[in-house]
C-alpha positions in Angstrom: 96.0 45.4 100.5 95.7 49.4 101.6 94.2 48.3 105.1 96.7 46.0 105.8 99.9 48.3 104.7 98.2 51.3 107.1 97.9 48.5 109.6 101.4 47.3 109.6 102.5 51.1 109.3 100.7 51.6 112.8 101.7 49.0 114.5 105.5 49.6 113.0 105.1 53.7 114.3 103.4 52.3 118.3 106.4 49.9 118.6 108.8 52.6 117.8 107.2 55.2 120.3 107.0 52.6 122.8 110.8 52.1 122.7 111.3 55.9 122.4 109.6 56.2 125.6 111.2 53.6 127.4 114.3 55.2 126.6 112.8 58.5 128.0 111.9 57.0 131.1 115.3 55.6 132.1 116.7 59.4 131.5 115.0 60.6 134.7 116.4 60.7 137.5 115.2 59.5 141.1 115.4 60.4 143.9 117.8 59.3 147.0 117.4 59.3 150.4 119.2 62.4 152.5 120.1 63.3 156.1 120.9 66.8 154.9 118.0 69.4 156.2 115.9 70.7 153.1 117.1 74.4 152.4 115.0 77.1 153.9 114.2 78.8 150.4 113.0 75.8 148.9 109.1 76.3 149.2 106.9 72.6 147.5 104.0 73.5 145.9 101.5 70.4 145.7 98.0 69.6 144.2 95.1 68.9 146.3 95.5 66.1 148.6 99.4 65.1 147.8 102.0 65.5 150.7 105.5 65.8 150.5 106.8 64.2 153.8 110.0 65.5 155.7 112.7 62.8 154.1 111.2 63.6 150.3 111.7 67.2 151.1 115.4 66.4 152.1 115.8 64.3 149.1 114.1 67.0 146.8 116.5 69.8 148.8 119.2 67.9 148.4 119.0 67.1 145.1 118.3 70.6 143.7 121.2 71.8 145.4 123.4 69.1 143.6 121.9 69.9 140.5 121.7 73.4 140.8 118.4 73.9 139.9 115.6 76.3 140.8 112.5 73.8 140.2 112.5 70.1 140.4 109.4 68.7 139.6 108.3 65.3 141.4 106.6 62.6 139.3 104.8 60.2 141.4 106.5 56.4 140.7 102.9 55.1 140.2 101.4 57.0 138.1 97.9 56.0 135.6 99.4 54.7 132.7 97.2 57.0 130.7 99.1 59.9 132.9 102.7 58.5 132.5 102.5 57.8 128.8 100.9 61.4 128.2 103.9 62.8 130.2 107.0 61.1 128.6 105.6 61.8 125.0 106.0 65.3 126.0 108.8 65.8 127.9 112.4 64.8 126.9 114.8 64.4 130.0 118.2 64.8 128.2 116.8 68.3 126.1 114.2 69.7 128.4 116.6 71.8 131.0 119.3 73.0 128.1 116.4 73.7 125.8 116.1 77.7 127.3 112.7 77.9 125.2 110.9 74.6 125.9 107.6 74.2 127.3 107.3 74.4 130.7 105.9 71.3 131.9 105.1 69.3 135.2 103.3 66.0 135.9 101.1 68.1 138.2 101.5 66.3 141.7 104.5 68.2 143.7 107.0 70.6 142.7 110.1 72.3 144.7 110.9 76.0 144.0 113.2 78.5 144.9 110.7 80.6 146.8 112.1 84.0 145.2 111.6 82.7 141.8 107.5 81.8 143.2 107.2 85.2 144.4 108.6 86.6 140.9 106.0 84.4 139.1 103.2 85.1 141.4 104.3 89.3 141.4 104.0 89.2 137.4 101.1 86.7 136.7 99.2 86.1 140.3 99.4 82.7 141.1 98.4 80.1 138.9 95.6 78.1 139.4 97.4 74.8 139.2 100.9 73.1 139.0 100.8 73.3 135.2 100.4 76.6 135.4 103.2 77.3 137.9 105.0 74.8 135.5 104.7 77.4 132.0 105.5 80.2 134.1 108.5 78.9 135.8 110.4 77.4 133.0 110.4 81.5 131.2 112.6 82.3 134.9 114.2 79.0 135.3 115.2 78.3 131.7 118.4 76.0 132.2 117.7 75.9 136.4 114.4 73.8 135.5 114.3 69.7 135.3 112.5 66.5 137.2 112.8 63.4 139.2 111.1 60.5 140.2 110.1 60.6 143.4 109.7 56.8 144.7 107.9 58.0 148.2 105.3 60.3 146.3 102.0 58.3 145.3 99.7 59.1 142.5 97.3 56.3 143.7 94.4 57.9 146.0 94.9 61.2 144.2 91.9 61.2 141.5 92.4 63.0 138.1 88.8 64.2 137.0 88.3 63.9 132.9 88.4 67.3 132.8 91.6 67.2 134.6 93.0 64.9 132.0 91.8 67.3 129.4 93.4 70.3 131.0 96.5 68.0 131.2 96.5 67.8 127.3 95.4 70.8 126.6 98.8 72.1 128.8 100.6 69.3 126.9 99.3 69.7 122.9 97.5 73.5 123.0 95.6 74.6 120.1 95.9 71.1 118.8 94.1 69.3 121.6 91.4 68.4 119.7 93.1 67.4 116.2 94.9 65.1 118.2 91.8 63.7 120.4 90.1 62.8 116.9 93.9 61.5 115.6 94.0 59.0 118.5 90.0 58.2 117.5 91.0 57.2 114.3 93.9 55.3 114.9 92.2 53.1 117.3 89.3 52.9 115.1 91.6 51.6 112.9 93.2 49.1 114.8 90.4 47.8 116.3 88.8 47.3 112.3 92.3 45.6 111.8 92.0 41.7 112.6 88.5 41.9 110.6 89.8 43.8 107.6 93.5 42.1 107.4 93.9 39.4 109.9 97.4 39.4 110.2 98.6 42.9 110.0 95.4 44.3 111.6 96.3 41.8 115.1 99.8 42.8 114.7 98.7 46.4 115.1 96.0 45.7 117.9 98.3 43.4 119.7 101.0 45.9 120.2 98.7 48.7 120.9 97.7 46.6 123.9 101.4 45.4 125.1 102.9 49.1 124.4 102.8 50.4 128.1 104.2 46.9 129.4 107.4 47.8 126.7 107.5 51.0 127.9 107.5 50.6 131.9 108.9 46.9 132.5 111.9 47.3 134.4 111.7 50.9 134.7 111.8 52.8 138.2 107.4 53.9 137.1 105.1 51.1 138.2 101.9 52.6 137.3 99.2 51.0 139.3 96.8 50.2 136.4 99.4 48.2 133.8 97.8 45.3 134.2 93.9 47.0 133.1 95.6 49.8 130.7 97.4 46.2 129.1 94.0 44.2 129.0 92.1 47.0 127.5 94.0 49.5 125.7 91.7 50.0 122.4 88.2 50.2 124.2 90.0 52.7 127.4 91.6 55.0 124.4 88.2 55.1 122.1 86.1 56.3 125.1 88.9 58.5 126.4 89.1 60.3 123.0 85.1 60.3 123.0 85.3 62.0 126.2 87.9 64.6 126.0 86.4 65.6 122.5 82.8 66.2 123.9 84.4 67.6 126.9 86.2 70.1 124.2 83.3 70.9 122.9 81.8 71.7 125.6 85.0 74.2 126.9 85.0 76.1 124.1 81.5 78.2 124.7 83.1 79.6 127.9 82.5 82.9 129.4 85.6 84.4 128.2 85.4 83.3 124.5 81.7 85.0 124.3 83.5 88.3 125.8 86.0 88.4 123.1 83.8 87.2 120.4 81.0 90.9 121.6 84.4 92.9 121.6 85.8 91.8 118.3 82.0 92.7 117.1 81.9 95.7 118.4 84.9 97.0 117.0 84.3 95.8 113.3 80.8 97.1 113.6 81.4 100.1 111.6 83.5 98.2 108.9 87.2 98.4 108.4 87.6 102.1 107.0 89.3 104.0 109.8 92.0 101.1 110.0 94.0 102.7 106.7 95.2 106.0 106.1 94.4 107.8 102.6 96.6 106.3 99.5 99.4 108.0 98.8 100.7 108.8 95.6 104.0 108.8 95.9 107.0 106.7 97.0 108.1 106.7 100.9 111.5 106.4 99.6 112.4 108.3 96.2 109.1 110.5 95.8 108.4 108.9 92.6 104.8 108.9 91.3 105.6 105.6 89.2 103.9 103.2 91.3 102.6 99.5 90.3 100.4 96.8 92.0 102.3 94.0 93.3 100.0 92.1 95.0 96.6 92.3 97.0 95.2 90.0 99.6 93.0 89.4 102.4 94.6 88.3 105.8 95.7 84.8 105.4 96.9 84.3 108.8 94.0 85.7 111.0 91.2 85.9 109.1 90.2 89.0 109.9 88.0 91.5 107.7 90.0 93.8 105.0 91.8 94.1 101.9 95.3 94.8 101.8 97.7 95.8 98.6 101.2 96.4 97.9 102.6 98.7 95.6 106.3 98.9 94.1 107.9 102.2 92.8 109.3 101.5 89.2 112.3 104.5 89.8 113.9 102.8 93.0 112.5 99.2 93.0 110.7 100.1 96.8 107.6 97.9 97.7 105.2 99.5 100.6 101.6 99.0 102.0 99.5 101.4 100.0 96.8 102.4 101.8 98.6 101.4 104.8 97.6 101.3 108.5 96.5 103.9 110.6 97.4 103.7 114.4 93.8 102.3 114.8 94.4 99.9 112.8 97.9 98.7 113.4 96.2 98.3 117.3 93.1 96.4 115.3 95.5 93.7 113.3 98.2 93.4 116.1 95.5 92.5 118.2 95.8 88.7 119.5 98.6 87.9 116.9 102.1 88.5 119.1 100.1 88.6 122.3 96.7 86.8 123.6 95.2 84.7 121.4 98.0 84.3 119.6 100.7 84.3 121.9 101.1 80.8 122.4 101.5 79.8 118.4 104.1 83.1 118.6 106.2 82.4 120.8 106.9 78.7 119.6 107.9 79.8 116.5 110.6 82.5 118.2 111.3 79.5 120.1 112.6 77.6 117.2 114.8 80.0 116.1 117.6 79.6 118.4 120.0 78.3 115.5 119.4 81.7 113.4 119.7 84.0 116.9 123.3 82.5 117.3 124.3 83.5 113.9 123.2 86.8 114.3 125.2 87.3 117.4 128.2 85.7 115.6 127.5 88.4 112.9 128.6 91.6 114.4 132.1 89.8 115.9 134.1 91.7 112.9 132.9 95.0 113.7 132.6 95.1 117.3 132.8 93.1 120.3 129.6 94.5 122.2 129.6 95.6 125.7 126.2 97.3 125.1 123.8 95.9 122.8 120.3 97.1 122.0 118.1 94.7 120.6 114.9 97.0 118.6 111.8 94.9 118.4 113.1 92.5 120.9 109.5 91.1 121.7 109.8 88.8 124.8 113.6 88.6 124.4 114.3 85.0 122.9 117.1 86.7 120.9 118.6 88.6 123.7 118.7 85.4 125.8 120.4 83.4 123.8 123.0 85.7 122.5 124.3 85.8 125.8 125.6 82.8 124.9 127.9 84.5 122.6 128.1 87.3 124.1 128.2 86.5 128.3 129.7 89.9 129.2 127.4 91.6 127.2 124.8 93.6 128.7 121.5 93.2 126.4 118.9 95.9 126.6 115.7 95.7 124.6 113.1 98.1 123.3 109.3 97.2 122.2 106.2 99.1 121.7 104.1 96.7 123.7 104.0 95.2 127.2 106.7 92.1 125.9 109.0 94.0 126.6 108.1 94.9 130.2 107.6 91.1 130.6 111.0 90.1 129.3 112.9 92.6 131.4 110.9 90.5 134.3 112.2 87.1 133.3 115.5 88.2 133.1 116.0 87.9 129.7 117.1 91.3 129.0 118.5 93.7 131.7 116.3 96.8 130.5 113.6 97.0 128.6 112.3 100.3 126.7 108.6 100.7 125.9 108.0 102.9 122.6 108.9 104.1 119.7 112.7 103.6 119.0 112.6 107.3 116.8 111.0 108.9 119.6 113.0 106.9 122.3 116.3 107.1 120.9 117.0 111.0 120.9 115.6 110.9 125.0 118.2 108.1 125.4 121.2 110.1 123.9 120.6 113.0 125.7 120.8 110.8 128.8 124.2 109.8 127.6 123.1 106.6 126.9 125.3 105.0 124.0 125.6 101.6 122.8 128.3 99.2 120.7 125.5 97.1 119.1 122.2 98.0 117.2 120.5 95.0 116.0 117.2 94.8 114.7 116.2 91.4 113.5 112.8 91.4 111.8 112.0 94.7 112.7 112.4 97.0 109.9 109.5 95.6 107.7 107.2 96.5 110.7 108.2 100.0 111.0 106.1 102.9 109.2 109.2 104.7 108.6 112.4 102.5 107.5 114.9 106.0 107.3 113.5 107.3 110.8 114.4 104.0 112.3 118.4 103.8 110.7 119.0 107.3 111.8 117.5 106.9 115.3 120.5 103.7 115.3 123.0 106.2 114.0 122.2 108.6 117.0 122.1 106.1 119.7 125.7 104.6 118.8 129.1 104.7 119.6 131.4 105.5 116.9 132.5 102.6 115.5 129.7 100.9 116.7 127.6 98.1 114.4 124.4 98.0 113.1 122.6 94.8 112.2 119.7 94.6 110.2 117.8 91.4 109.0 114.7 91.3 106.9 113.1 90.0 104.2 114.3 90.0 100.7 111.8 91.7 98.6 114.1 90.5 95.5 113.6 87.0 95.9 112.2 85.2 92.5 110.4 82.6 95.3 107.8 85.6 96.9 106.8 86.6 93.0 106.3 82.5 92.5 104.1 82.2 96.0 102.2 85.2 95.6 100.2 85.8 98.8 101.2 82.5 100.2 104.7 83.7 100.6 104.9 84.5 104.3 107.1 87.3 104.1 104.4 89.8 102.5 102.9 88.8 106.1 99.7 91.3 105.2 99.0 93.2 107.1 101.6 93.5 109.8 104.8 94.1 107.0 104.7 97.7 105.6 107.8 98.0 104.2 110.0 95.8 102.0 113.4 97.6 101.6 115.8 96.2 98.4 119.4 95.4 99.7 120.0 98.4 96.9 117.9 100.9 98.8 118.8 99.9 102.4 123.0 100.3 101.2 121.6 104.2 99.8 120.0 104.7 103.0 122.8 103.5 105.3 125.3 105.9 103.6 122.9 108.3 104.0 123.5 107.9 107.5 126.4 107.5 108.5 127.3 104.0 107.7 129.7 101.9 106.2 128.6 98.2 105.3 131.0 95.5 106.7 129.7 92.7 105.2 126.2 91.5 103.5 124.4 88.4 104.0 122.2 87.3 101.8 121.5 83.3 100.8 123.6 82.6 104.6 120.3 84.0 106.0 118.3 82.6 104.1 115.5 80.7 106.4 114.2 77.0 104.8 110.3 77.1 105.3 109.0 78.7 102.4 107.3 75.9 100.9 106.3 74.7 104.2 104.6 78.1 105.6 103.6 78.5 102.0 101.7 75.0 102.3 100.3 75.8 106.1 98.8 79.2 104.6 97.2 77.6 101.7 95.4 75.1 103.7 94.8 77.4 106.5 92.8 80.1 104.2 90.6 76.9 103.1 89.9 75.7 106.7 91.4 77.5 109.3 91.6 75.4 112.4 91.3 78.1 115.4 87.8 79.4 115.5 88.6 83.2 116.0 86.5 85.5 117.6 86.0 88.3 114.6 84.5 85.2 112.9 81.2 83.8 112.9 81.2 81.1 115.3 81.2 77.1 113.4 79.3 74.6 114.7 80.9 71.4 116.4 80.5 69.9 112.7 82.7 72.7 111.3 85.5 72.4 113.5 85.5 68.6 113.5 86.2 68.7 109.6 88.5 71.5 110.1 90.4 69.3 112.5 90.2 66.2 110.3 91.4 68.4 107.2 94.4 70.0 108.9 95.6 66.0 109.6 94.3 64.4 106.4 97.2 67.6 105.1 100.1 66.1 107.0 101.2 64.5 104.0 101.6 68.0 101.8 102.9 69.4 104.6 105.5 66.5 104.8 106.3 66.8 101.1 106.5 70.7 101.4 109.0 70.0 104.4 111.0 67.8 102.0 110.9 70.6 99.3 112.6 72.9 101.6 115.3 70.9 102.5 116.0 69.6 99.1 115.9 73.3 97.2 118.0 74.7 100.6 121.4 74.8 98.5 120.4 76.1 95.4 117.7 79.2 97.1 120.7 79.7 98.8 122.1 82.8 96.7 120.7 86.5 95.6 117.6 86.9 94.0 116.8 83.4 95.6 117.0 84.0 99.2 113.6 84.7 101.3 116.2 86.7 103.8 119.3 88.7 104.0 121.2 91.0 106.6 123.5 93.8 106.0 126.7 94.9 109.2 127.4 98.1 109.4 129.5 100.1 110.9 129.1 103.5 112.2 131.5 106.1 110.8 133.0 108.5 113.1 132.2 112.0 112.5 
């Protein structure tokens, strides 16, 4: 009875991706003939062996121009089937080009660029190695300039995609989770092919539409891959040595030069142990100078993995909760390592990606105070704020300041106009004296990072224009929901958050400095995703999936299960979705809240 309901799921879920692809397909545009010339600063970049003849390059030129875009990719009209299904279950036509954020993403045959955009690319990451590469780095310059077409003259056929070609296609397509869904697609076929002898009728149902799924998708459609017919006849047996492949092939990539180099400098460094990455304990509170200091909670690093024990402390006079030991410089550099950047740059920056609801409000925020003309944006990162609060704010100039090399990188894309590398309490004097002045201060995130919460308000106060506004958003320390987590509440984020400032103390200190509060935001800024981060934590301290450097190295055993467990969790992690949704309203109100954010306005002297 159980095989044959997960059979007639399956075969219910691949006849509903098949239509969602069809639909997909018919979204994308192809391409006409033109008599216009192609436009001298359109440059085609093209794999190994593909040509872009004279009238596709007027019909790409053209096209672009009409469009206005800065990079049209070409998808060949007969691509593998294999190739063409992997491509439309990653790219959405109608989102992709007003989607600023979304993957860059190309189906790796021919691509027309605006030949200053390729020397930007090239000037700030050399050039990539192949058009998926170009296609990453392009979308960050090109983010609503970006899009694709079938080209009906380009041919796939005669152009051969290696296996390890295929797996660097996924890998570009899926990431980190290459391999979880490799052995996903194992099991499923498994499944479907154990169907008809398990449960006759459900299990051929399942098998049967497996098979016909890439006829529903292309028939009729301007794609005519040139293997249908074979990809129709032998679906299950292609995709179970496919997913054999690409997993052994994983394997095999992940003992790489490069992974061995990080893996002796992580060793290196923790060599000595973890003592020089805290300061001595103080005694006292950051804050009021009380001595009246609790435990609040103690951890390891949930999110990384790597070596140390971290603890919180809260004053009992002002309510204040702080890293006690925290950081020292050494190891702020240690723990920052490969989170925002590197290693973990990719995971990073798709959560900033999916924040571009909560950015809007944000903007919308200061509209009572001031409208900006200047805004500085303090921790900006790579800039996803700043870029889409231009949408608010079009006139706007947007500055940024970071103490890492984002910054420098998101002046580059365009995303900000200036970026300014340091410490915003050292920076902020220079910039005054220079005259420089601004109507908006946000900093979104920020403040929780900082060493010194007071240093950082009054370097806002000097760098502002009377009148000017001040927004702040970080987590609520008050909310009954991080006492009923514990270390699974992603807000204590140990040990990159230092400082967890009480709307009570962050109103005292505000004052303090020249401020007046326009308005407080508290459960409208709250974010929905504590149960569901608080889940992915959980289940990522039993078996994390990434197998990090400052670890000992698991065997191919170790990270299959890991794989298999981080799937085999889909369902908590679907219930702990619903759980967020559902409770939304009522955490939605002080005390409650994960979040809140105070406006202020700078008093003139």
């Amino acid at each position: 009875m159980m095989f044959s309901i997960a059979c007639s799921v399956l075969a219910a879920v691949w006849l509903l991706d098949a239509l969602r692809l069809r639909g997909r397909i018919r979204a994308f545009s192809v391409l006409t003939s033109s008599d216009e010339p192609a436009a001298e600063h359109h440059v085609f970049l093209c794999a190994p062996g593909v040509v872009v003849d004279p009238p596709m390059q007027r019909a790409a030129s053209a096209f672009a121009r009409r469009e206005g875009l800065d990079v049209l990719d070409l998808i060949p009209h007969d691509l593998s089937t294999w190739h063409a299904l992997a491509f439309t279950s990653n790219v959405d036509p109608a989102k992709f080009r007003r989607d600023r954020f979304a993957k860059g993403y190309s189906a790796g045959f021919a691509m027309l660029v605006d030949a200053k955009l390729a020397r930007n690319v090239e000037a700030q990451a050399g050039a990539p190695r192949d058009l998926f590469g170009w296609a990453l780095q392009l979308k960050h310059y090109a983010t609503t300039s970006m899009s694709f077409a079938i080209a009906p003259g380009l041919h796939a056929r005669g152009v051969r995609y290696t296996a390890r070609a295929q797996l660097e296609l996924l890998q570009h397509a899926f990431g980190e989770l290459v391999g979880s869904v490799l052995l996903l697609q194992l099991l499923l076929v498994s499944l479907a092919l154990a169907g008809p002898g398990f449960a006759p009728i459900a299990g051929s149902a399942a098998l049967a539409i497996l098979h016909l799924q890439a006829l529903v998708v292309f028939a009729g459609s301007p794609m005519h891959p040139c293997d249908l017919t074979k990809v129709v006849l032998l679906r299950a047996p292609l995709d179970l040595w496919n997913s054999l492949r690409g997993l052994w092939l994983r394997a095999r990539c992940n003992a790489d030069e490069a992974a061995r180099t990080r893996r002796a400098a992580y060793a290196a460094l923790i060599a000595n142990g973890t003592g020089r990455f805290f300061e001595p304990r103080r005694a006292d509170c950051p804050l009021c100078g009380s001595s009246e200091l609790v435990v609040k909670l103690e951890t390891r690093d949930i999110i990384q993995h790597k070596p140390g024990r971290f603890r919180l402390e809260r004053c009992r006079s002002c309510a204040h909760v702080f890293q006690n030991p925290r950081l020292s410089l050494e190891g702020l550099d240690f723990y920052y390592r490969d989170f925002y950047d590197g290693l973990g740059g990719e995971m990073i920056g798709a959560i900033f990606a999916a924040g571009s609801d909560s950015y809007l409000e944000r903007a919308r925020s200061v509209a009572s105070v001031r409208a900006p003309r200047t805004w500085l944006d303090v921790g900006a990162g790579h800039g996803h704020f700043c870029c889409i609060a231009r949408d608010v704010w079009p006139h706007a100039r947007f500055d940024g300041l970071d103490f890492s090399e984002s910054i420098e990188l998101a002046a580059h894309r365009g995303w900000i106009d200036h970026g300014y590398r340091g410490l915003f309490p050292e920076l902020a004097p220079q910039l005054a004296r220079g005259g420089v002045r601004y109507d908006v201060v946000s900093m979104s995130h920020y403040l929780e990072h900082t060493r010194d919460p007071r240093a950082e308000i009054a370097a806002a106060s000097g760098i502002l224009e009377p009148g000017g506004a001040l927004m702040i958003e970080v987590p609520d320390p008050e909310s009954r929901l991080g006492n009923v987590l514990g270390r699974y509440w992603l807000p204590w984020m140990q040990p990159q958050h230092q400082h967890f400032v009480s709307v009570s103390n962050l109103a005292r200190m505000l004052k303090e400095e020249g401020f007046e509060v326009a308005r407080w935001y508290r459960g409208e800024a709250h974010l929905a995703v504590d149960f569901l981060l608080g889940t992915v934590l959980a289940l990522h301290a039993v078996m994390p999936r990434k197998d990090e450097p400052w670890r000992p190295q698991r065997s191919l055993l170790g990270r299959a299960i890991a794989a298999a467990g981080f799937w085999a969790s889909a369902v908590a992690m679907l219930m702990a979705w619903t759980l967020d949704r559902v409770a939304a309203p009522l955490l939605r109100r002080p005390g409650w809240s994960n979040t809140y954010r105070v406006v202020a306005r700078k008093v003139a002297a």
